[in-house]
N, C-alpha and C positions, 0 to 999 in steps of 0.2 A: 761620646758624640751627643750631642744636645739634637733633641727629640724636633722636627718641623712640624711646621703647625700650618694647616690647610689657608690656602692663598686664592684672592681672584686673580679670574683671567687677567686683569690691567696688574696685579700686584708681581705675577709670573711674568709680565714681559718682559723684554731688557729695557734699560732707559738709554734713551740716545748718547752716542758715541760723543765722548769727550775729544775736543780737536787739538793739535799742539799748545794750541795759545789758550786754549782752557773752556773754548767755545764749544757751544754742540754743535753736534751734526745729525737731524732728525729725518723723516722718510719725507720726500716734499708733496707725498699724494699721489706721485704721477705713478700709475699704476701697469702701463703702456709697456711692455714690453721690449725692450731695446734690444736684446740677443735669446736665442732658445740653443738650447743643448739638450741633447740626451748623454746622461750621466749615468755609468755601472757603478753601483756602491756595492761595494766587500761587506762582509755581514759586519762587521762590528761599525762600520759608518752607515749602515742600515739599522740596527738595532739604537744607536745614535738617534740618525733619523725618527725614530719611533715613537721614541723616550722625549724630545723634544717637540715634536708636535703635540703628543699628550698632554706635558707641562706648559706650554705656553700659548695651545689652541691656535695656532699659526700653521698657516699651508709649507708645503715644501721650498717652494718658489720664494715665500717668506724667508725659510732657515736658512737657506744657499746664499740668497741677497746679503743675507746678515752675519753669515760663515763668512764670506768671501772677503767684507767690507773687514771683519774685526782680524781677519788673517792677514792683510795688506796694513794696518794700521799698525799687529805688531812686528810685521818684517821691517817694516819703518822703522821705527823706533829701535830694532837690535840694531840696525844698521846705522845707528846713531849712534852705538855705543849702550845705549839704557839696557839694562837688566828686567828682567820681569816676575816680580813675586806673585804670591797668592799668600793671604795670612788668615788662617785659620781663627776662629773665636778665641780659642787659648791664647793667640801671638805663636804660634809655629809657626814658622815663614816655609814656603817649598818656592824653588825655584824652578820657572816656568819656562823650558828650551822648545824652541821652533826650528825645527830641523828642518 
């Protein structure tokens, strides 16, 4: 496994969500609150939770908005048919199921 090399906070964050048509889809600013939930996280989506607010300096409220949006984006797409890889540096492919 090829060694990581320390990253800024702008370098760790995600970059906006690529849309069908090849557009992004960025945060519009509006920071307003549209719905509140209180949410029990099981420990391994709390240890999750953790581990991602460390590496990306991001509030929780942040990881949820941005969990939610890239989980609805890939139900989409299985439901179109698309498959979904991940490729490793070497070229390993793993195939990425959304149950």
């Amino acid at each position: 496994m090829a060694a990581r090399t320390a990253r800024t906070a702008a370098e760790r964050r995600p970059s906006p969500r690529v849309g069908k048509e090849g557009s992004t889809v960025e945060d519009s600013g509006d920071r307003q609150a549209r719905s509140r939930f209180s949410v029990a996280l099981i420990s391994a989506a709390e240890k999750a939770m953790t581990y991602l607010m460390r590496r990306t300096e991001m509030n929780k409220s942040d990881i949820v908005n941005r969990a939610v949006q890239v989980y609805a984006y890939m139900e989409e797409r299985q439901e179109e048919g698309y498959e979904i890889f991940l490729r490793a540096e070497d070229g390993t492919m793993e195939r990425l199921r959304i149950m």
